[in-house]
N, C-alpha and C positions, 0 to 999 in steps of 0.2 A: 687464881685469876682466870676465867674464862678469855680462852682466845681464840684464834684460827686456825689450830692445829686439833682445838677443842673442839669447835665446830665440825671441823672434816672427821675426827674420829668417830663422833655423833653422826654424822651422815653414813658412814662407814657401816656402821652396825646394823642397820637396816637393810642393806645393799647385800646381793650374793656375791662372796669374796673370791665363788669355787666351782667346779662341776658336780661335786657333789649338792652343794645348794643351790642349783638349778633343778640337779635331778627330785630334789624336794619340793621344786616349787610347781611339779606336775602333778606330785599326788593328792592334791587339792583341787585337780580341775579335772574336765571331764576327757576322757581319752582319746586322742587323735587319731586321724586317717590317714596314712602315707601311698599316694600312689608310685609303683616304682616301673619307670619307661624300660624295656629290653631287662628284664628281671635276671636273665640266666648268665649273674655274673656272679662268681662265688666270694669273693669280698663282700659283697653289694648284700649279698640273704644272709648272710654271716652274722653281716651288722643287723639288718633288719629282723632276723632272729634273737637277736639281743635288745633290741628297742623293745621287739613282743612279751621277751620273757620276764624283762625287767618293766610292763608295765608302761610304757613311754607311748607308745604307736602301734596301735592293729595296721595292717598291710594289704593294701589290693597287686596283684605281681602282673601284669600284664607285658606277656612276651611267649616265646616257647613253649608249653607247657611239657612238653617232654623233656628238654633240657634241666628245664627251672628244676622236675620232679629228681633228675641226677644228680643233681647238684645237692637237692635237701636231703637226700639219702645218704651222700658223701660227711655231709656237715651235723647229720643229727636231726633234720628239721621238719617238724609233724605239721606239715601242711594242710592240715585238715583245719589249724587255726587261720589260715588265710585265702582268701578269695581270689580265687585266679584266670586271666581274660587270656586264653589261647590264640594271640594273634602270631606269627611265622617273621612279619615284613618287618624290619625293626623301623621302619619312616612310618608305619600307619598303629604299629606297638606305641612310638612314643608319641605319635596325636591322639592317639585315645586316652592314656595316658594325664595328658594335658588338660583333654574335654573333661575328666572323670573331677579334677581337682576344681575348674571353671563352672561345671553345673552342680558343685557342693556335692558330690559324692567322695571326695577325699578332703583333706585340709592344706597337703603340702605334696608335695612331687621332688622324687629324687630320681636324680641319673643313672641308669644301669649300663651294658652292654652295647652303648650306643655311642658313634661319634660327637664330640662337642657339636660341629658345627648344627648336625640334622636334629639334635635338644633342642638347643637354641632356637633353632625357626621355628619347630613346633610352639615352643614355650610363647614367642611372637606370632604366632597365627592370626590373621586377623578375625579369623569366625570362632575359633575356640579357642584360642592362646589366653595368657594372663598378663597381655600388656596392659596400661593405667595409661600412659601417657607421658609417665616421669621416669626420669633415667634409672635403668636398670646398674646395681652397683653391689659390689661382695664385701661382706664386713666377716671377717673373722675375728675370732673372741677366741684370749688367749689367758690362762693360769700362769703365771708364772711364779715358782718359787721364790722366794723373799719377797712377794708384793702384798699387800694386803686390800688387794684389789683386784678384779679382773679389768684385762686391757682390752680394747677394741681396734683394730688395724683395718685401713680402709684405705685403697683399692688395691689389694695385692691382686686381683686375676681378670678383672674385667673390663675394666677401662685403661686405658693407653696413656694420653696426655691431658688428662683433662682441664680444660679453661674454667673461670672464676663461676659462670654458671651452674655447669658442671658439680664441682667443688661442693658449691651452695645445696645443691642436690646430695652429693654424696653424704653430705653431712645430716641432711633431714634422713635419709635409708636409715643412718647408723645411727641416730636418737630411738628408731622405733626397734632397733635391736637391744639398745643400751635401756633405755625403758620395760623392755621383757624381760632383763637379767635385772631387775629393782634396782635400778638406778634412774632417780626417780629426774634428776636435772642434769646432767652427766655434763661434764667439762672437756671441751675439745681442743685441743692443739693444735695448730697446721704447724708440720714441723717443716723446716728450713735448715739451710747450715749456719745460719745465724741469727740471732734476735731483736737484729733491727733491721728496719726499713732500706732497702737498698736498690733505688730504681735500677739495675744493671742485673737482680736478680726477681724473676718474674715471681716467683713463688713467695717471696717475703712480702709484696708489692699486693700479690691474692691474700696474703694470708690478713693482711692489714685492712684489705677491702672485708674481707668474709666476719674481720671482728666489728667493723662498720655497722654490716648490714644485720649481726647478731645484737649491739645494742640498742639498732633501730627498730627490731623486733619482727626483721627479714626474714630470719632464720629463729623460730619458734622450738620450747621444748631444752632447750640447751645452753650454755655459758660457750661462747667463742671467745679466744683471747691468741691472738700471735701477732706476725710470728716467731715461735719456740725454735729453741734449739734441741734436740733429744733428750739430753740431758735436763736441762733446765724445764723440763716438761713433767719429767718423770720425778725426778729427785727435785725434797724441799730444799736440803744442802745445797747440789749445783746453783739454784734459782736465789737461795741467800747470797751466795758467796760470789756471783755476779751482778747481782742487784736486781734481779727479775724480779718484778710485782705482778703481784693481779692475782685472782683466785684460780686460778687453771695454773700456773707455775708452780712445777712441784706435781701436781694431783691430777694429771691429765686421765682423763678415761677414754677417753677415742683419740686415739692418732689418727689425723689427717693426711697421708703423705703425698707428698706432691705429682708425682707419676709414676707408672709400675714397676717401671725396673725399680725404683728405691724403697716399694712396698712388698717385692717382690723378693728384694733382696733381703727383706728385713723378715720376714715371714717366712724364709728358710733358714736366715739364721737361728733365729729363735726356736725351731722346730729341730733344726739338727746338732746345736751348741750347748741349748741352754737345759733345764731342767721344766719342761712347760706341756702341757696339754692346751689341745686347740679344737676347736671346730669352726665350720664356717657355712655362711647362705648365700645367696644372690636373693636381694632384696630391689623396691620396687616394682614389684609383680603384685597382683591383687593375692596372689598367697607365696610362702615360703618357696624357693627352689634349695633342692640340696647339689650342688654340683660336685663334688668331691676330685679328684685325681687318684689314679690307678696307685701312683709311688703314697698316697694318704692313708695312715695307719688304721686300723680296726677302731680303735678308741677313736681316733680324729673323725671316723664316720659316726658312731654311735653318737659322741656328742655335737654333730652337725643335725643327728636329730633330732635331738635336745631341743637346739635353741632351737628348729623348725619350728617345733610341737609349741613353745614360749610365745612366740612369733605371730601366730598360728592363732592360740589362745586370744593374745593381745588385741588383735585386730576385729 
């Protein structure tokens, strides 16, 4: 008998489960352009030397050019395959940088050698930045061992407290990530610590509005259903054995979580506990940012190219 575990498995098989089947789903398109702000950071060429040799992203390096060239001798890296803009200032490195990816000479911009904050303004500039108008939000995309899906977490790094507007935002960013990884209607959770309604808790209160405004067809692209409890989000067992219905109990693909510390705390534990690969973007920008963190592993940058390049494509 066809059922709803029939159904989701059928949706399943279609949908990238993995990083490696993302990295498949670039050698069907045409190759990307990574601009990288303050380049002479040797993580940062590392990776971007691995984007090149596996085919993912050709590289403009704009920063240092002395440095950059120390750096690629250190690591192996024949610079002859990448174009490089000799600026010294790392504030007018990473504006150009910015411009390079805003007048369609790159596709996506990643963070090198450069403090958050002076990225950031760049990346908002109002004569060259890639702001849209819509709230800027980080989705990371996470493998996780035993899931037979890839997970989406959203806002471990960029937004603080966000209110139901917000949310409503965050959630359109992470459809146009969830959509590049072939996930074609993706199902979202706004998780909470519990799965009912509870005016005393503001976030099950949102999470109930945001399923509102996704049946009313607010929120486009996606299935909203909360609010979830973690568990009952992720696992079909928890969601039977408490009585959770709905299609998103059990099979969530984007976690919603309510504010950073608790996306933030979930995002390292899964990084430093579990058995999982990860990358991640700041999305809402008219293209991909790769923002990375210095303690972010080699692979976690590589595949933050990935889904740039996905991203990238989509749009």
């Amino acid at each position: 008998m066809y059922n709803k575990r029939d159904k989701i498995r059928n949706e399943r098989c279609i949908m990238s489960k993995n990083f490696d089947d993302l990295l498949s789903k670039l050698k069907g398109i045409q190759r990307k352009k990574l601009a990288v702000a303050v380049a002479q950071d040797e993580p940062v060429l590392e990776a971007v030397k691995e984007a090149n040799d596996k085919g993912i992203a050709d590289a403009i390096l704009v920063g240092n050019k002395e440095e950059i060239s120390l750096i690629a001798k250190n690591i192996g890296m024949d610079l002859n395959k990448f174009e490089i803009v000799n600026i010294e200032e790392p504030k007018k490195a990473t504006l150009h940088a910015v411009e390079l990816v805003s007048i369609g000479r790159a596709d996506m911009l990643m963070k090198g050698l450069v403090d958050t904050a002076t990225f950031l303004r760049s990346v908002l500039n109002k004569e060259v930045g890639l702001r849209t108008g819509s709230l800027m939000s980080h989705v990371a995309v996470f493998e996780i061992e035993g899931f037979d899906r890839l997970i989406l977490l959203t806002d471990a790094a960029f937004n603080t407290y966000p209110e139901l507007k917000d949310k409503a935002q965050i959630i359109k960013n992470s459809v146009v990530v969830a959509k590049a990884c072939g996930i074609q209607t993706p199902k979202v959770a706004p998780i909470c610590a519990v799965e009912v309604v509870n005016p005393d808790m503001q976030a099950t209160v949102d999470a109930a509005l945001l399923s509102k405004m996704s049946d009313r067809g607010q929120i486009k692209g996606c299935i909203v259903d909360g609010p979830l409890a973690l568990d009952n989000a992720l696992s079909i067992e928890a969601a039977e054995h408490k009585g959770v219905s709905g299609s998103v109990a059990g099979n969530a693909d984007i976690l919603l979580l309510p504010n950073i510390e608790t996306a933030n705390v979930m995002y390292k534990t899964l990084t430093y506990t579990a058995h999982t690969k990860n990358g991640g973007i700041l999305v809402g920008t008219s293209a991909p940012v790769i923002l990375t963190s210095r303690a972010d592993s080699f692979e976690t940058k590589v595949n933050s190219i990935v889904l740039a390049a996905l991203v990238a494509e989509n749009k």
